[in-house]
MIDOSE-696730 format. One record per residue (C-alpha): residue number from 1; z, y, x. Coordinates in steps of 0.02 Angstrom, whole numbers. Layout:
# residues N
bado; zz; yy; xx
NUM; Z; Y; X
...
***
This chain:
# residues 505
bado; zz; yy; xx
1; 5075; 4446; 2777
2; 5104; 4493; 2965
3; 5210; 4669; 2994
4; 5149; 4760; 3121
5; 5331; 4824; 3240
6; 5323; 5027; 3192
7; 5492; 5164; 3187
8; 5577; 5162; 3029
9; 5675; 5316; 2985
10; 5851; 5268; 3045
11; 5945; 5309; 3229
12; 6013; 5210; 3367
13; 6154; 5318; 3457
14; 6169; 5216; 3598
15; 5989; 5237; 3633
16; 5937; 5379; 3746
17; 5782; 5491; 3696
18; 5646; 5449; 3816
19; 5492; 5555; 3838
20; 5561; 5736; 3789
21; 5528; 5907; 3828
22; 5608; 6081; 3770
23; 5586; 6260; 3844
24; 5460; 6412; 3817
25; 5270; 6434; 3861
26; 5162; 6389; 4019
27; 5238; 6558; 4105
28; 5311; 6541; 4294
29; 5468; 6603; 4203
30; 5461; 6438; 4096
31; 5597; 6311; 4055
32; 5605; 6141; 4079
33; 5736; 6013; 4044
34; 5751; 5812; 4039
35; 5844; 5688; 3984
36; 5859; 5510; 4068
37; 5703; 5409; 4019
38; 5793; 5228; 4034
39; 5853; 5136; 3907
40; 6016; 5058; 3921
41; 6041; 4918; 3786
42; 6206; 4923; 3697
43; 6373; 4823; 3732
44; 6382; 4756; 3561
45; 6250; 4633; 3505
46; 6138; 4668; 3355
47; 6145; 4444; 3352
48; 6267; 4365; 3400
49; 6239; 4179; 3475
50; 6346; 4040; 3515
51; 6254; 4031; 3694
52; 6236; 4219; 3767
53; 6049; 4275; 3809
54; 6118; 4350; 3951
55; 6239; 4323; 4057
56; 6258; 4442; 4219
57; 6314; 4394; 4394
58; 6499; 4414; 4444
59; 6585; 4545; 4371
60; 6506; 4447; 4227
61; 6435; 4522; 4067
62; 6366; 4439; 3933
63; 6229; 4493; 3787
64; 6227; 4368; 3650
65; 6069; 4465; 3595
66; 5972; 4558; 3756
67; 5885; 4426; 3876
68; 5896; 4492; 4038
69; 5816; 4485; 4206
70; 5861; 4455; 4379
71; 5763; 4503; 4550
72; 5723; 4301; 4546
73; 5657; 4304; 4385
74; 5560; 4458; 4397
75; 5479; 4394; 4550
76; 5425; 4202; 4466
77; 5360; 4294; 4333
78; 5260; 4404; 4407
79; 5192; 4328; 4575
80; 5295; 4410; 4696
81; 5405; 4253; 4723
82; 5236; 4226; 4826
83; 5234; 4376; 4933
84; 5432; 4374; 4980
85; 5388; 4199; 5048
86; 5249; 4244; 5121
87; 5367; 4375; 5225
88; 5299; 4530; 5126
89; 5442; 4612; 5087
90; 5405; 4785; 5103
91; 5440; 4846; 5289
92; 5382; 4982; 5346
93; 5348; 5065; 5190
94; 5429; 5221; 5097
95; 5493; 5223; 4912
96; 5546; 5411; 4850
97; 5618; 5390; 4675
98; 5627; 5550; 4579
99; 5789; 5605; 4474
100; 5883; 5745; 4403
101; 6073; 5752; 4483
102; 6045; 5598; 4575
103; 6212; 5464; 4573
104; 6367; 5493; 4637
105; 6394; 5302; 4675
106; 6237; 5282; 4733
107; 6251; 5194; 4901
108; 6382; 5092; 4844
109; 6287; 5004; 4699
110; 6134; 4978; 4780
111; 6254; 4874; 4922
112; 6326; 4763; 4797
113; 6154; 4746; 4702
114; 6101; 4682; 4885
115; 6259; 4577; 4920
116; 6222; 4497; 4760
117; 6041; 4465; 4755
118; 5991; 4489; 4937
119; 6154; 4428; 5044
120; 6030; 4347; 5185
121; 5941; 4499; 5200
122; 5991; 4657; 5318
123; 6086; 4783; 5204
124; 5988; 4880; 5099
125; 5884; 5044; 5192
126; 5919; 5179; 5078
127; 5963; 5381; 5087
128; 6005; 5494; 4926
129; 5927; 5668; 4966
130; 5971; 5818; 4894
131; 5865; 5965; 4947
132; 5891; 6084; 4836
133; 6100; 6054; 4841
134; 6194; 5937; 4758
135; 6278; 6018; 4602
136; 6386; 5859; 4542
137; 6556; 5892; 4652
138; 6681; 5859; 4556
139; 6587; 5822; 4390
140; 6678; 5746; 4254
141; 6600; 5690; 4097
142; 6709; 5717; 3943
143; 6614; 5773; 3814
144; 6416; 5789; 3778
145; 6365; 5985; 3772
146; 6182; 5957; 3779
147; 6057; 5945; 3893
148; 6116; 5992; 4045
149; 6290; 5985; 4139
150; 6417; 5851; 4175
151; 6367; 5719; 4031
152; 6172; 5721; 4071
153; 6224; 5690; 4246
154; 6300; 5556; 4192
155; 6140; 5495; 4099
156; 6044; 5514; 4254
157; 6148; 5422; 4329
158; 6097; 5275; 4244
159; 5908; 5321; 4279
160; 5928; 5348; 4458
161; 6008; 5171; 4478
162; 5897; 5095; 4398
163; 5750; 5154; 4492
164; 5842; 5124; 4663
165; 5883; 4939; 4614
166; 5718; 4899; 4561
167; 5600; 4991; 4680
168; 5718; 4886; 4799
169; 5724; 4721; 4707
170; 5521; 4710; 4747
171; 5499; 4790; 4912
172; 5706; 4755; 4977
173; 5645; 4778; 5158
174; 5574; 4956; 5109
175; 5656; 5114; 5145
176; 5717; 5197; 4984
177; 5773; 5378; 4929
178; 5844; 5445; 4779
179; 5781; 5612; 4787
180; 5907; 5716; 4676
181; 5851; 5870; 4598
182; 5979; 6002; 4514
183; 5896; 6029; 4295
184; 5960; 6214; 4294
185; 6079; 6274; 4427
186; 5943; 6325; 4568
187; 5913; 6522; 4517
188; 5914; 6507; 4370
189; 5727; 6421; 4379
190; 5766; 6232; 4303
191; 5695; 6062; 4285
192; 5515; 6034; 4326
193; 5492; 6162; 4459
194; 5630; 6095; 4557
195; 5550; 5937; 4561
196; 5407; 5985; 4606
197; 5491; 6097; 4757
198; 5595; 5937; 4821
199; 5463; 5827; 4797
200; 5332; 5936; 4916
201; 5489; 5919; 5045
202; 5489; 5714; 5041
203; 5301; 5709; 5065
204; 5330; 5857; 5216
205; 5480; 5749; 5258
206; 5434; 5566; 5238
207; 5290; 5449; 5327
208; 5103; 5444; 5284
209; 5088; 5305; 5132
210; 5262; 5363; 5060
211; 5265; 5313; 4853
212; 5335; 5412; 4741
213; 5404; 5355; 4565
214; 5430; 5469; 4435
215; 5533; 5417; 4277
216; 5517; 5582; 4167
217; 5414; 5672; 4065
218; 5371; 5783; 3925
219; 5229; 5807; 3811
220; 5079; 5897; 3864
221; 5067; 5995; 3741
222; 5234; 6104; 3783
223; 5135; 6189; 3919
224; 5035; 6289; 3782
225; 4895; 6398; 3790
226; 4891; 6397; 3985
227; 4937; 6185; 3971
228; 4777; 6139; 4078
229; 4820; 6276; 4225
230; 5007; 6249; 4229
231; 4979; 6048; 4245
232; 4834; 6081; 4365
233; 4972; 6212; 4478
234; 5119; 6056; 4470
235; 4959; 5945; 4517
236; 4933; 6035; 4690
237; 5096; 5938; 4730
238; 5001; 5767; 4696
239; 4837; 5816; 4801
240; 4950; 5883; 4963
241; 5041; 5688; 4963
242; 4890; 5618; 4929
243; 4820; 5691; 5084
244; 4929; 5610; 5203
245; 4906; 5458; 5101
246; 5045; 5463; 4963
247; 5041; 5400; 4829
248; 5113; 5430; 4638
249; 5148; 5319; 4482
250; 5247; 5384; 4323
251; 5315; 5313; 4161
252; 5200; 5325; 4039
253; 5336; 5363; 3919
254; 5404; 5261; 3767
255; 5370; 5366; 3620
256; 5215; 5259; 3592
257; 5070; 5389; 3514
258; 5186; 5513; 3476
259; 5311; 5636; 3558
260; 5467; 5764; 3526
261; 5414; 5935; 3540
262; 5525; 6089; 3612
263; 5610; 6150; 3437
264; 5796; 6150; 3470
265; 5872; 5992; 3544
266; 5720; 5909; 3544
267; 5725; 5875; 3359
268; 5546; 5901; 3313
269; 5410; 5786; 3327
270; 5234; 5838; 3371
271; 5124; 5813; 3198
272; 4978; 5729; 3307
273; 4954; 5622; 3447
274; 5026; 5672; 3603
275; 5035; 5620; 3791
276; 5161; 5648; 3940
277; 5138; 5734; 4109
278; 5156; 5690; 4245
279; 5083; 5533; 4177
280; 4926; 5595; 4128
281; 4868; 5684; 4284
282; 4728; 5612; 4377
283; 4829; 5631; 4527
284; 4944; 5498; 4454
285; 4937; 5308; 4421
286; 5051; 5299; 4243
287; 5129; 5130; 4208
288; 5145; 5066; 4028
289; 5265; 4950; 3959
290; 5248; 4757; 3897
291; 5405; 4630; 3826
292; 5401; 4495; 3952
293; 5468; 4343; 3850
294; 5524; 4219; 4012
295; 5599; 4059; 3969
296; 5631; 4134; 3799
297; 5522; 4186; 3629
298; 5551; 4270; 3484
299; 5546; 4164; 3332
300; 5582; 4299; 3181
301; 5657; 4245; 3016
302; 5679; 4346; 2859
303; 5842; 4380; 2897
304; 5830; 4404; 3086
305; 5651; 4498; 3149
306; 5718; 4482; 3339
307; 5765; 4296; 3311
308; 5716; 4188; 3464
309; 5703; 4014; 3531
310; 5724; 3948; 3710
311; 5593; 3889; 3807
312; 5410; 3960; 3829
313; 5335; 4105; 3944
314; 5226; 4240; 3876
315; 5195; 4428; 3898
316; 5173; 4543; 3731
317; 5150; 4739; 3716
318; 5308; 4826; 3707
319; 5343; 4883; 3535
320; 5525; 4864; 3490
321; 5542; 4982; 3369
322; 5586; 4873; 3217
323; 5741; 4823; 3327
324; 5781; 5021; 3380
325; 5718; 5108; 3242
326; 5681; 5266; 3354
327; 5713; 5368; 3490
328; 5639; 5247; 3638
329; 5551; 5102; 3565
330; 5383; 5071; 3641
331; 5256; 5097; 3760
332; 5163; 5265; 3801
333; 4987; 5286; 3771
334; 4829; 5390; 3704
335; 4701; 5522; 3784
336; 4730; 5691; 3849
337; 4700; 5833; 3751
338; 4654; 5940; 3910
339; 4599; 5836; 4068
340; 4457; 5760; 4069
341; 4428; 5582; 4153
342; 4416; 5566; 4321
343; 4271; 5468; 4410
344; 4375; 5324; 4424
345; 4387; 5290; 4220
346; 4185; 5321; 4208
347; 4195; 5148; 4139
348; 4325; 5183; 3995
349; 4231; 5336; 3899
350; 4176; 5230; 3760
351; 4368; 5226; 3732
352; 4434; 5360; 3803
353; 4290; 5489; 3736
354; 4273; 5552; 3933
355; 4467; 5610; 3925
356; 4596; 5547; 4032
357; 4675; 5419; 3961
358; 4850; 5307; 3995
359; 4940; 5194; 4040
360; 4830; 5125; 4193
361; 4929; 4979; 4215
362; 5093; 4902; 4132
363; 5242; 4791; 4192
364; 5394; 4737; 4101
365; 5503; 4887; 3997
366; 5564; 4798; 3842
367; 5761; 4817; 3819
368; 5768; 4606; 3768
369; 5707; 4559; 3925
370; 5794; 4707; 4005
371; 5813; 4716; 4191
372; 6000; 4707; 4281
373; 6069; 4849; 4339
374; 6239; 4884; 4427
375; 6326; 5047; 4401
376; 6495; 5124; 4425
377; 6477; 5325; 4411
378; 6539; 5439; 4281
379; 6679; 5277; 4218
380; 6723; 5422; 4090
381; 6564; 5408; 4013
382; 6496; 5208; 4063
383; 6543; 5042; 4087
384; 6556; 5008; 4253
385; 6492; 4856; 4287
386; 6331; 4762; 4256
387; 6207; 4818; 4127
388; 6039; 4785; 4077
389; 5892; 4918; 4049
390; 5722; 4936; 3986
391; 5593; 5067; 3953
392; 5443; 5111; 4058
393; 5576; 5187; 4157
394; 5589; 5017; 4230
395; 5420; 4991; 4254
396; 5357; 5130; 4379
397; 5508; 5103; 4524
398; 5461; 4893; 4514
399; 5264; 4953; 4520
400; 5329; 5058; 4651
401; 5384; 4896; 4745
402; 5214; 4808; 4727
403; 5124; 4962; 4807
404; 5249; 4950; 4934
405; 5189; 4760; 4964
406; 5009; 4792; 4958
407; 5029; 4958; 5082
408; 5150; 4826; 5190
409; 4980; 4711; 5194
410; 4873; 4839; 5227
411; 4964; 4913; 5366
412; 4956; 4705; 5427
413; 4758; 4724; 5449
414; 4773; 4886; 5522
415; 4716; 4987; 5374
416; 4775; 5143; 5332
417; 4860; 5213; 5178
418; 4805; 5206; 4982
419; 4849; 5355; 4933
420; 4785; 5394; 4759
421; 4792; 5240; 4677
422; 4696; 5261; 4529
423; 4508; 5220; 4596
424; 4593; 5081; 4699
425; 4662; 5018; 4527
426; 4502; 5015; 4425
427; 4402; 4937; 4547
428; 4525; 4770; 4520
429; 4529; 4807; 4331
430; 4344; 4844; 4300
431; 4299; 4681; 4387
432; 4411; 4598; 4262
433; 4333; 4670; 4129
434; 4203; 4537; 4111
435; 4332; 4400; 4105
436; 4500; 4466; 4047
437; 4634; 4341; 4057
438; 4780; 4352; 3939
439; 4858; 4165; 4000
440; 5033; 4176; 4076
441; 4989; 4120; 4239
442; 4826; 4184; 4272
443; 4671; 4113; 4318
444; 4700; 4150; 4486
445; 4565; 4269; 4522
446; 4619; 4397; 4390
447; 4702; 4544; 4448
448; 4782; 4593; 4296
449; 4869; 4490; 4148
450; 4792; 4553; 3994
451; 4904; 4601; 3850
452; 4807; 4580; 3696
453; 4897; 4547; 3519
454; 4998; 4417; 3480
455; 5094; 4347; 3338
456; 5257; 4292; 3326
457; 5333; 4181; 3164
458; 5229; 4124; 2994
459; 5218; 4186; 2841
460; 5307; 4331; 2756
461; 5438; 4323; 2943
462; 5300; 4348; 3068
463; 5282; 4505; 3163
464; 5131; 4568; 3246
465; 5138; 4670; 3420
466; 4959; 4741; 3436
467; 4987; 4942; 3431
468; 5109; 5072; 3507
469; 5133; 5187; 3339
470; 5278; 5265; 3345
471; 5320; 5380; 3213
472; 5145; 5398; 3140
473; 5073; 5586; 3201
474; 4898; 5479; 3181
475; 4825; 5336; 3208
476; 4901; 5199; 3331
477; 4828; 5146; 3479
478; 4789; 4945; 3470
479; 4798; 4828; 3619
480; 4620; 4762; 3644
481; 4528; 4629; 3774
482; 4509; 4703; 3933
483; 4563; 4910; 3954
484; 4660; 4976; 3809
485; 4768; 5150; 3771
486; 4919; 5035; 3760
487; 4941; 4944; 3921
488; 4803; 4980; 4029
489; 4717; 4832; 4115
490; 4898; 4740; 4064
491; 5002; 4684; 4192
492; 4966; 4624; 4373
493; 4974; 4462; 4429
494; 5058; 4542; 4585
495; 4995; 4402; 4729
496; 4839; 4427; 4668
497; 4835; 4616; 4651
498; 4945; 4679; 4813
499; 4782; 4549; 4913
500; 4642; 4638; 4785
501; 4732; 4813; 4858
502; 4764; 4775; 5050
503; 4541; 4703; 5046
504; 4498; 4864; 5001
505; 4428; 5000; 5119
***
């Protein structure tokens, strides 16, 4: 009998609560905090193998579990390979990544991502911005306290290099900023408001076209009574970039159908199906997560449910969960409880019941088949060194990139800006719809790769990754043919897609 991948009721310190939320009503007065929403998979493997699954550049690391993923193989993959030879690698274009604290090591990891990946390329273009002040001076991380302080700094950390790598490993001729937002320290007003404030400086700040990736989030449902009007206020934000041409993608989260609500510490867990703004505004494109399987699949036994063999290429819904066994385990998804669809998802209301519904799109977020990422801050609290990340934190900064392609194209045939990407998306995905294509490479005229379910094992050892239930507030969400509350259209074949982008008006 196949097992469906769902949460079972046991922890995984080393993995870091994704989509959370805490803090009082939908007041101006109200109280927002985050935690990083990557996933950083741990030092010591759950397998070990007598051949590593992943062994990292020089200073070398290796995983004898996590497969990981360089700029090379993210690029085969994925199409882009295509573009970057094509000599479409992003100039001209502006990538804002959004993060709490920022890095202190910033510019220096980025360089030796570059001098490792990209050493025939000019350096890497890239600024870390602090508008709002910079309260890390002199941080140390010795002990967690919570939330906010010296040890979530540290966490962000991690987040913010991420998103710089990988927004760069795409587009590594675009111009990238780390736009670093203070949680709590900015009078006594934290969290979401600030980065709302800095980001309405980048879009005063930065060019027409600029892209914005946003890699946090919390449950809709902690704006309460006044939800609809607080989200709409924060949207404002969205519309001003938007017209100048900006344009904004978020994480759709990876608490699957599900969510932690404010209670203390983020300990509860809402009772129904929830979503995550800023994903679910209309204003933004949200990116969902799949487990890219390249050169690698899993091949579960009785004893060993992540079990794999070499060889093969394939791309499943991310639903790790069985490996995790909570916190972050798979991808976001489900239907708004309080905006309704836009125009642009007209064609989705016999699944989305005329609500707004997520992900749009995915890419790759699983943790095994994690992307690398170089870091040295906060050595009190990390590794420093090479490690490898997932989560549909990963997802938005690389979708970032591909934007930054198509607006590179665009700006090629002298056409201006996308701006909101969402109608620009569903034009490529609705005419897919008749002919969804779930094959690895594409029948290249699809746009998007469709993730539909697949099977991996026989017998009593198979698993099943079809839905993104997480810890069961209601029913999961199931990965269909065509448009689906798990993945979106799937994943883009990105030739394909950054072309479908820069034809359109």
């Amino acid at each position: 009998m196949f097992r469906r991948l769902r949460m079972v009721a046991r922890g995984v310190a080393s993995v870091a609560v994704l989509l959370v939320s805490m803090g009082g009503g939908a007041t101006g007065a109200a109280s927002y905090a985050f935690v990083p929403m990557a996933i950083d998979a741990p030092d010591s493997p759950v397998v070990a193998t007598a051949t590593p699954a992943c062994t990292s550049p020089a200073p070398v690391h290796t995983s004898g579990f996590f497969h990981c993923y360089s700029p090379a193989d993210i690029a085969a993959a994925y199409g882009v390979d295509k573009l970057h030879a094509a000599g479409n690698l992003g100039q001209g274009q502006t990538i804002v990544l959004v993060d709490s604290y920022g890095s202190p090591t910033a510019a220096n990891d980025i360089s030796f991502f570059h001098d490792t990946f990209y050493p025939n390329l000019p350096p890497a273009s890239f600024e870390q911005w602090f508008p709002l002040g910079n309260p890390t001076t002199n941080y140390v991380c010795n002990k967690d306290r919570g939330l906010s302080g010296p040890c979530s700094a540290a966490g962000w950390s991690g987040e913010a290099t991420l998103d710089i790598e990988w927004a760069y490993a795409i587009a590594p001729l675009a111009h990238i900023v780390l736009l670093a937002t203070p949680p709590a320290e900015t009078l006594g007003v934290p969290g979401l408001p600030n980065m709302f404030k800095a980001m309405q400086m980048a879009i005063d700040r930065f060019p027409a076209g600029t892209i914005f990736s946003q890699s946090f989030g919390l449950a809709e449902n902690t704006f309460g009574g006044a939800a609809l009007n607080q989200m709409t206020a924060f949207g404002q934000t969205y519309k001003n970039g938007e017209a100048k041409g900006d344009t904004f993608l978020a994480s759709s989260g990876d608490q699957g159908n599900g969510g932690n609500d404010k209670t203390h510490k983020l300990s509860g867990i809402y009772s129904t199906t929830v979503v995550g703004f800023p994903a679910i505004s209309p204003e933004v494109t949200a990116v969902g997560g799949t487990q890219l399987m390249y050169g690698w699949t899993l091949s579960p036994t009785s004893t060993n449910p992540q079990a794999f063999i070499n060889g093969g290429n394939t791309e499943a819904l991310w639903n790790e969960c069985a490996l995790f066994g909570g916190g972050n385990c798979v991808t976001g998804g489900g239907v708004s409880s309080f905006f309704t669809a836009p125009a642009y998802q007209s064609g989705q209301s016999g699944i989305n019941g005329g609500m707004r519904s997520i992900p749009d799109l995915s890419w790759s977020a699983a943790v095994n088949g994690g992307v690398l990422v170089y870091i040295t801050s906060y050595p009190t609290a990390q590794r420093a060194g090479w490690h490898i990340f997932g989560g549909t934190s990963a997802s938005s900064p690389q979708m970032a990139g591909v934007v930054a392609l198509a607006e590179t194209r665009r700006a090629q045939l002298g056409k201006g800006p996308l701006g909101n990407l969402g109608p620009h998306v569903y034009v490529l995905g609705n005419h897919d719809a008749s002919k969804p294509d779930s094959s690895f490479n594409g029948s290249g005229t699809s746009y998007f790769r469709d993730i539909v379910p697949q099977t991996f094992g026989t017998g009593s050892s198979a698993i099943t990754l079809d839905n993104n239930q997480w810890t069961d507030p209601a029913a999961p969400y199931f990965a269909l043919a065509g448009y689906d509350l798990t993945t979106g259209f799937g994943s883009p074949h990105a030739d394909v897609f950054v072309n479908g982008l820069a034809a359109q008006p």
